[in-house]
Steps between C-alpha positions, in 0.01 A plus 500: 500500500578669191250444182690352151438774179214422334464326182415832314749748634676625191851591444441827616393462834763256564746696382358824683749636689805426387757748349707406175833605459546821185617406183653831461733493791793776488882449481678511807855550418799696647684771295753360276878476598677772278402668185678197285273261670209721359640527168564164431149376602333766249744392241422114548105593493528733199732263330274158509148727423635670229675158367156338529317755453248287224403285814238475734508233717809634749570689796824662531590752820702563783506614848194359529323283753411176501255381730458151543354362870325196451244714743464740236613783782701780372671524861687112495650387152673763281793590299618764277715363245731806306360361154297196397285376175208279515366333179191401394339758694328863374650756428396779696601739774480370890546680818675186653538105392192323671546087480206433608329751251710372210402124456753400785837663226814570615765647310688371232795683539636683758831715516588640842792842513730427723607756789700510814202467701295241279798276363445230764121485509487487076763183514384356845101533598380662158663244286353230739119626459511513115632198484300289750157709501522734172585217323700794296673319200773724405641717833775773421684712691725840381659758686497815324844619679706203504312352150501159647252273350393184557208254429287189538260270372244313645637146430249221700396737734874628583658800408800384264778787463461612036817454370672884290574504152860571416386877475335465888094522381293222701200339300132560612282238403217641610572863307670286229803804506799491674536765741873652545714825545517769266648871574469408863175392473290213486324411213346281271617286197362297228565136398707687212702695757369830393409783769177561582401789435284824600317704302722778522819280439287321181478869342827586562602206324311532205625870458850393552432216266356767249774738539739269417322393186498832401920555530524188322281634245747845503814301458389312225404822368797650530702169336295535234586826452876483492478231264311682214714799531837319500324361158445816404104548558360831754288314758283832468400440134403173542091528542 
């Protein structure tokens, strides 16, 4: 007959044995679709980081997995959603999304690039599993050939299809943007309906925005000009 543990044994010996799970568990994912598929998912990440780029309590990827058995085995629960944010979380690089190494988090928003060969898992199983075990608020899909785009909101604990603006953008809640088409891509939008930008695209901006200053600047110059020598006055002598 076997003896009961005795009164003293610590934590350790109890505990001797048994083999935790990493933290640091790697992604699993296939290779992307197509080239677009690739693009767009580096444009969505580069897009939200650089438009919050003054906070710190977000994680924003894609192609990434999520691991989430309530086992805490890398080999049973998992998914690898295209692009997802979580909030109120740190901000700092991962090798994969760990539930059960993240306070029990799951994504905030998810957005899923359709292909010929995903299209019915995103808007069948996928969109079932966010919505039922995720617990994923806002759920998007886009397909980066066709440009459909769709999305829903987590509406008492049902997926509820977000109704377009008159230019096509759906609303995230969760990103507090709208998310919609733009040169054949999708991207984000403020409350204001101006394009989010990139870096690149904000400079560009601001030197078109300069360069234009400066022609207005020339024309009024050259107004000017005209009007003090049709009075009679040489621009040139005037210091």
């Amino acid at each position: 007959m076997s003896q009961p543990l005795a009164a003293t044994s610590s934590v350790e010996d109890i505990t001797e044995g048994i083999i935790f799970p990493p933290g640091d568990i790697y992604s699993d994912e296939p290779p992307l679709e197509s080239d677009l598929h690739r693009e767009q998912i580096d444009l969505l990440i580069r897009l939200i980081k650089w438009w919050w780029r003054d906070r710190q309590d977000f994680y924003a990827t894609g192609n990434l997995t999520i691991y989430f058995s309530p086992n805490q085995k890398k080999s049973e629960e998992f998914r690898g959603p295209d692009f997802f944010v979580v909030l109120d979380t740190e901000k700092k690089d991962r090798k994969s999304w760990v539930v059960w190494q993240e306070d029990g988090k799951y994504p905030n928003l998810i957005i899923e690039m359709l292909s010929d060969s995903t299209a019915a898992i995103d808007k069948g199983l996928k969109k079932q599993i966010y919505q039922n075990t995720f617990r994923t608020p806002d759920y998007f899909w886009f397909d980066p050939n066709s440009l459909e785009l769709q999305g829903f909101h987590l509406v008492d604990g049902q997926y509820q299809e977000i109704a377009c603006t008159p230019e096509g953008w759906l609303w995230s809640q969760q990103l507090g943007l709208y998310l919609g088409v733009e040169s054949s891509k999708l991207r984000f939008f403020t409350p204001e309906g101006q394009l989010v930008l990139l870096p690149e695209e904000e400079v560009n901006q601001q030197l078109q925005q300069t360069s234009q200053q400066l022609e207005q600047e020339r024309q009024r110059a050259e107004k000017l000009a005209e009007r003090l020598r049709n009075a009679g006055i040489d621009p040139e002598q005037i210091s």
